[in-house]
C-alpha positions in Angstrom: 197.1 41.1 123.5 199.2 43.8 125.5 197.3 45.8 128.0 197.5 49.2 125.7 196.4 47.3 123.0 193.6 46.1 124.4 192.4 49.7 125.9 192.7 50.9 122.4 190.3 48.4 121.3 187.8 49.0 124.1 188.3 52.8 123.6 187.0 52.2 119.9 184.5 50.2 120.9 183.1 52.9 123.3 183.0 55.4 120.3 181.1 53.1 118.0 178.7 52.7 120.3 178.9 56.5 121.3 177.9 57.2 117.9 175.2 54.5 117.8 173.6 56.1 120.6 173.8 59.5 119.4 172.4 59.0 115.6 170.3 56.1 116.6 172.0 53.1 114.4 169.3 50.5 116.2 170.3 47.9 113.5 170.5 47.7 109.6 167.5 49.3 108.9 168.6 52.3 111.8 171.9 52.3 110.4 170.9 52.9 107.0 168.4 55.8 107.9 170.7 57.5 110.2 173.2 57.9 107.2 170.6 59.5 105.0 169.4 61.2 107.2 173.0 62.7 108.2 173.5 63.1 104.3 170.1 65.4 104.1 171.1 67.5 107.2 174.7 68.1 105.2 172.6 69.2 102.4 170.4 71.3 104.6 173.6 72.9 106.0 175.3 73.9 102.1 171.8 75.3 100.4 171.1 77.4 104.3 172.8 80.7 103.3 171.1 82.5 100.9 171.9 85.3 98.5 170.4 88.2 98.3 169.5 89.7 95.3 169.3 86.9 92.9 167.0 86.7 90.2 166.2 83.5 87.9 168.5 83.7 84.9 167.5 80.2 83.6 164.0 80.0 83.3 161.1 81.9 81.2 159.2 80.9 84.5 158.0 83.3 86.8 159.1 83.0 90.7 155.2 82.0 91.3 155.4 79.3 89.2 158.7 77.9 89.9 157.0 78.0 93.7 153.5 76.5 92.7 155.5 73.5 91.3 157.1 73.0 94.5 154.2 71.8 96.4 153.4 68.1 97.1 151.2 66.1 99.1 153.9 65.9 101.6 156.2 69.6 101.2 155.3 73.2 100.2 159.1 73.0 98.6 161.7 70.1 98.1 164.7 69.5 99.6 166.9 71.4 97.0 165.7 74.5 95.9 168.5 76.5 94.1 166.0 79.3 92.8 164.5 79.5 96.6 166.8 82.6 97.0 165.9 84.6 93.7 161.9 83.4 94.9 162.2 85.3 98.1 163.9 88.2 96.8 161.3 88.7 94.5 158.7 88.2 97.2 160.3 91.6 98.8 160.3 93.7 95.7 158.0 92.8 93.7 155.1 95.4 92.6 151.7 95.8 94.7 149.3 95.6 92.4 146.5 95.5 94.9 146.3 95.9 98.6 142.8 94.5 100.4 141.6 93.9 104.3 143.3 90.2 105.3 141.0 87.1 105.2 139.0 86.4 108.2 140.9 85.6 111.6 141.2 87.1 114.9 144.7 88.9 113.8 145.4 91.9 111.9 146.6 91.2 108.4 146.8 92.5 104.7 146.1 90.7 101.6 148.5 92.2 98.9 148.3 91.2 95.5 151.8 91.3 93.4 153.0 91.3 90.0 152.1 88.4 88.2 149.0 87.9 90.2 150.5 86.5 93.6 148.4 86.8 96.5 150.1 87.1 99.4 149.4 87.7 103.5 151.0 91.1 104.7 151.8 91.3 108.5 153.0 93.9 110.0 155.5 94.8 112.7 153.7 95.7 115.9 156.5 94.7 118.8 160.1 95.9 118.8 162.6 93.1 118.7 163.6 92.9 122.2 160.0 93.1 123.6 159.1 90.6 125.9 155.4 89.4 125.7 154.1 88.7 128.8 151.0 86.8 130.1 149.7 83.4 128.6 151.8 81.7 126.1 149.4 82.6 123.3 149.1 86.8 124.2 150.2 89.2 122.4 149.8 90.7 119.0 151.0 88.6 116.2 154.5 88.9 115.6 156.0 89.2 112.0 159.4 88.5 112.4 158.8 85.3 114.0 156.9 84.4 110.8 160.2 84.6 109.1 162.0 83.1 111.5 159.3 79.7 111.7 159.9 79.5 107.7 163.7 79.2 108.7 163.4 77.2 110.9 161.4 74.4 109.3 164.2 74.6 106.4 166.5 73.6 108.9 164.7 70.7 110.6 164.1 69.4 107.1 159.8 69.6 107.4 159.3 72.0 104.1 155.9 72.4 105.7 155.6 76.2 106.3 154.6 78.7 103.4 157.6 80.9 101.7 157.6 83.6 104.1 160.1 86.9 103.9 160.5 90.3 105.4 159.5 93.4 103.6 160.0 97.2 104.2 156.2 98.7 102.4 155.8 102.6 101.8 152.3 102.7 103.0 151.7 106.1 100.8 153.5 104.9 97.2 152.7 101.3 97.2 149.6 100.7 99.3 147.2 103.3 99.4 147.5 103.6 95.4 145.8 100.3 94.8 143.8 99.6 98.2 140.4 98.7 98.1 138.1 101.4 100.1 137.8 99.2 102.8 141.2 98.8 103.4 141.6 102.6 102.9 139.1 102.8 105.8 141.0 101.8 107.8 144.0 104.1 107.9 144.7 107.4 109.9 147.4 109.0 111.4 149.0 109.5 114.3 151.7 111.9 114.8 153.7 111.8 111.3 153.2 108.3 111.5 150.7 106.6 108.8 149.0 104.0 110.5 146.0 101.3 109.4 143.9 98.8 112.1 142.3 96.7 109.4 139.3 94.3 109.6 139.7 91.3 111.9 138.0 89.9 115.0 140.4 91.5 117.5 141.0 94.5 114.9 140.3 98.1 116.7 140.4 102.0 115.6 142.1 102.3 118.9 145.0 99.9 118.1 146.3 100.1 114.8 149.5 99.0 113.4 151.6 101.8 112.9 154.3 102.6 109.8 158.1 104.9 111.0 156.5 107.9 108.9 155.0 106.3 106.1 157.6 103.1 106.0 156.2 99.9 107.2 158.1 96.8 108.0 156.1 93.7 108.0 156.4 90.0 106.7 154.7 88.4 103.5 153.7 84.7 103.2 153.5 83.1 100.3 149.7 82.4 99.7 149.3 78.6 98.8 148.6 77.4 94.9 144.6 77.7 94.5 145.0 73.7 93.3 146.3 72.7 96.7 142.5 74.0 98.8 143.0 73.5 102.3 140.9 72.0 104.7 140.8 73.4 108.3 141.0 70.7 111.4 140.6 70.8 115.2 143.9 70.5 117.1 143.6 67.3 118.9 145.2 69.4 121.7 144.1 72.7 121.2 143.8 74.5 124.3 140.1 76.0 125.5 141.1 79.6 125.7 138.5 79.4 128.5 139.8 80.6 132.7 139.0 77.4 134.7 138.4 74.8 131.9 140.8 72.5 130.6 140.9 70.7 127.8 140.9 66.8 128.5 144.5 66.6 127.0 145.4 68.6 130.2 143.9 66.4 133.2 143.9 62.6 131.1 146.9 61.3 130.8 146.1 58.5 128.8 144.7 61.2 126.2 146.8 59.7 123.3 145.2 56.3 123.1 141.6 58.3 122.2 143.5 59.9 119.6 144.8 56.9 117.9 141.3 55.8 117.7 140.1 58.6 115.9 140.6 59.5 112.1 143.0 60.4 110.5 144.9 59.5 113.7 144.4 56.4 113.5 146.3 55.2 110.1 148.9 57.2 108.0 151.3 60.2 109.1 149.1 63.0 110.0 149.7 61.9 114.0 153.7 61.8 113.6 153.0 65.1 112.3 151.0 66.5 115.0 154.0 65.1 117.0 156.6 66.8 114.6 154.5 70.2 115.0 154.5 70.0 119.0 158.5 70.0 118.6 158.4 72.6 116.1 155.7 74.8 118.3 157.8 74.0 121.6 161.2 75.5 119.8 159.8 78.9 118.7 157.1 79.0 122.0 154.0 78.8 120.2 151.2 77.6 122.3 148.1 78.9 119.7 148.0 76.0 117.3 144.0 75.4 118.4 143.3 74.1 114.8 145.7 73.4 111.8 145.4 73.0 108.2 145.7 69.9 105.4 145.1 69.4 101.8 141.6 68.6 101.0 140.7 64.9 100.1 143.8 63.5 101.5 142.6 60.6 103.6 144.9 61.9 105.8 148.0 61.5 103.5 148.7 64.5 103.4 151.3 66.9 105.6 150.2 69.0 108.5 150.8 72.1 106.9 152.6 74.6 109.2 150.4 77.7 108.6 150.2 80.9 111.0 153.0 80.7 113.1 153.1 84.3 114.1 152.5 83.7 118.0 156.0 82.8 118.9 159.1 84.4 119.5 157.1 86.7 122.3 159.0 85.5 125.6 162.5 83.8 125.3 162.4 83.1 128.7 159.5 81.2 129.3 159.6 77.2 127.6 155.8 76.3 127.6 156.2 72.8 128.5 152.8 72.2 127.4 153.1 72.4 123.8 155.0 69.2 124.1 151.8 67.2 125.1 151.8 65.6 121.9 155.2 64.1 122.1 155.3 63.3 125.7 151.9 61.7 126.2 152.3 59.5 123.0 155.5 59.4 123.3 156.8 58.4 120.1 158.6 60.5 117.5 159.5 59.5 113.8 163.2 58.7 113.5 164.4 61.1 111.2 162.7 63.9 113.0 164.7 62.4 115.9 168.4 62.1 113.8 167.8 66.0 113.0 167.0 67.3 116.5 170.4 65.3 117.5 172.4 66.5 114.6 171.6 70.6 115.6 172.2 69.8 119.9 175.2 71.8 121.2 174.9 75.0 119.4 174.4 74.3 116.2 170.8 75.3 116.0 171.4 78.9 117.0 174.3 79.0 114.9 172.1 77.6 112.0 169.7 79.7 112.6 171.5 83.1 112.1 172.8 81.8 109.3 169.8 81.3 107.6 168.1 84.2 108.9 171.0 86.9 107.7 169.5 87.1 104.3 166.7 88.5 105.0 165.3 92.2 104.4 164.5 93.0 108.1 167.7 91.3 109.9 168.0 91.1 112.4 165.2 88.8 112.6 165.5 87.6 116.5 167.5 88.6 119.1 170.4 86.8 120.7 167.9 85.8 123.9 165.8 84.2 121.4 168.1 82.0 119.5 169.7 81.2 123.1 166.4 79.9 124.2 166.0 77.9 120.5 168.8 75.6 122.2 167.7 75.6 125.7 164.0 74.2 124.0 165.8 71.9 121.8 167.9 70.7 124.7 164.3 70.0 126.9 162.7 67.8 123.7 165.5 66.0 123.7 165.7 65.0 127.2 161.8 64.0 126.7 163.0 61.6 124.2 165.0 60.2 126.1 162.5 59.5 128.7 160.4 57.6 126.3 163.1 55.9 125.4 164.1 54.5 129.0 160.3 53.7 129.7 159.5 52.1 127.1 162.2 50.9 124.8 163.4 52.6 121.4 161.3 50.4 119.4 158.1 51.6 120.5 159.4 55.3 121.0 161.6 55.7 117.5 159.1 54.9 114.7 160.5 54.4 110.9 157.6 56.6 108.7 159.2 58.3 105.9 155.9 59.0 103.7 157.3 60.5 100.4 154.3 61.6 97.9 155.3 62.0 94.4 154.2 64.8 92.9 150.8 64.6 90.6 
């Protein structure tokens, strides 16, 4: 064999195992899962742009049901959703037919009731876009855009663990105050021309309400969960202590993770992978206030880590709060797919995916460039942990194979 001939050979050779390495074929089995994976992330990409405006032609169905069926053990909505778009838009338009103070928490919220019976979490703006949060990683006033942007983003990573979650513009005067309860209407005063309302919450103040531009509000609605699906609250096995001088053990034991896999539901079934899957997710958008987290009742741990409350991120593109990644980096494992998908939106193309998905919405723009810059820059420092398993302990025991599909009752 001629010497050209034979550097074409080794040049293919390099590029197979180029693309080995970078979607993880680690044998048949890898092989295999790296294909479907890539063929779900393809699918991810065509259904990502949405269109606004649409309404269900096809169905006698309401939006709330079509999105009630949706939820599973292991996803609040499956991997194709064709109505999703006429769902959301009808999530930002649809009638108020009763407006309440929010459910107990330390954050100021709304609980709005809309034709048909939906319930739904109200949040409203309280930063401009470009503000830059500063302090700890968890400071700050929730933020409602980044509610919309977490829902987007756990489309594109292929979870379907966050609530439906969409921006809305609310006249206070026409389609609040109408049909609020008087405790809510307790609650509201002016200042200046501007309509304003502080709630009832543990952090909730007269002094520091949430204020509407006149009497227009821009804010966020969630999608409240189907009543069949009851949650069940759980401690973050590395929630933070919110306490100057005391850390939690997580922070000074480094071999923190092996008590964890010793505990329930930790120890058997996929609720650590998901803590793990979370930590990435919580890293990307800087959320360091995940202290507990939420699961279907009577699960046996089965079920998904559902990706609730997600409104403390987005509040400092600059600062990546290593920390978050505890999880991931102290175990140091990661299920495969989750792994495939992080590779598959490197160089760009989670930015890029991002505004994509996020140009449908009501309040676009949702984040500023600084903030999808930073999405990469994260995505970038996750994979380099990987990585770092991966060279200290082998791919085996880093990359595990868990894709836990429930069927649907």
């Amino acid at each position: 064999m001629k010497l050209k001939q034979r550097m074409v050979v080794l040049c293919a050779v390099l590029l197979v195992l180029g693309l080995a390495k970078i979607f993880l074929l680690d044998g048949g089995e890898g092989s295999a899962a790296s294909r479907r994976d890539l063929r779900a992330f393809r699918k991810m990409e065509t259904g990502l742009s949405l269109a606004w405006g649409a309404r269900l032609t096809h169905t006698l169905q309401s939006p709330w049901e079509i999105a009630s069926q949706w939820v599973g053990p292991r996803e609040v909505y499956p991997e194709e959703t064709p109505e999703l778009a006429a769902v959301l838009t009808s999530l930002s338009s649809a009638r108020i037919e009763r407006a309440d103070v929010g459910y107990k928490g330390t954050q100021l919220k709304a609980l709005l009731v809309l034709d048909g019976g939906q319930k739904v979490v109200f949040k409203p703006k309280r930063y401009k876009r470009d503000f830059v949060v500063e302090g700890e990683p968890y400071a700050g006033y929730d933020r409602h855009n980044a509610e919309v942007a977490a829902f987007h983003l756990d489309r594109i990573l292929g979870f379907r663990r966050a609530p439906l979650v969409v921006g809305r513009y609310i006249n206070l005067r026409t389609e609040i105050k109408p049909v609020a309860t008087d405790q809510l209407l307790s609650t509201f005063l002016m200042q200046g021309n501007n309509t304003c309302f502080y709630g009832k919450c543990y952090y909730c103040r007269e002094t520091e309400p949430a204020c509407a531009e006149g009497e227009i509000m821009e804010g966020s609605l969630t999608l409240w969960l189907p009543d069949v699906w009851p949650l069940q609250k759980h401690r973050h096995p590395w929630g933070r202590t919110y306490r100057e001088g005391k850390l939690a053990r997580w922070e000074y034991d480094e071999s923190y993770c092996d008590a964890v896999k010793k505990m329930p539901p930790y120890d058997a079934g996929p609720r650590l992978l998901d803590v793990i899957d979370t930590a990435v997710f919580d890293y990307l958008i800087g959320n360091a206030d995940r202290h507990h987290y939420e699961s279907f009742q009577d699960d046996g741990g089965a079920s998904m880590l559902i990706l609730l409350d997600n409104a403390k991120s987005f509040g400092n593109p600059s600062l990546d709060e290593r920390s978050i990644l505890a999880p991931l980096y102290q175990c140091c494992m990661i299920r495969v797919s989750t792994w495939n998908r992080l590779n598959f939106l490197k160089g760009g193309v989670l930015s890029s995916a991002m505004q994509q998905a996020l140009a449908f919405d009501p309040i676009h723009p949702v984040l500023i460039e600084a903030h999808l810059a930073a999405l990469d820059r994260r995505l970038s420092g996750v994979l380099t942990t990987v990585k770092q398993c991966i060279e200290a302990q082998g791919p085996d025991n880093t990359l595990i194979e868990d894709r836990m599909n429930l069927p649907h009752p």
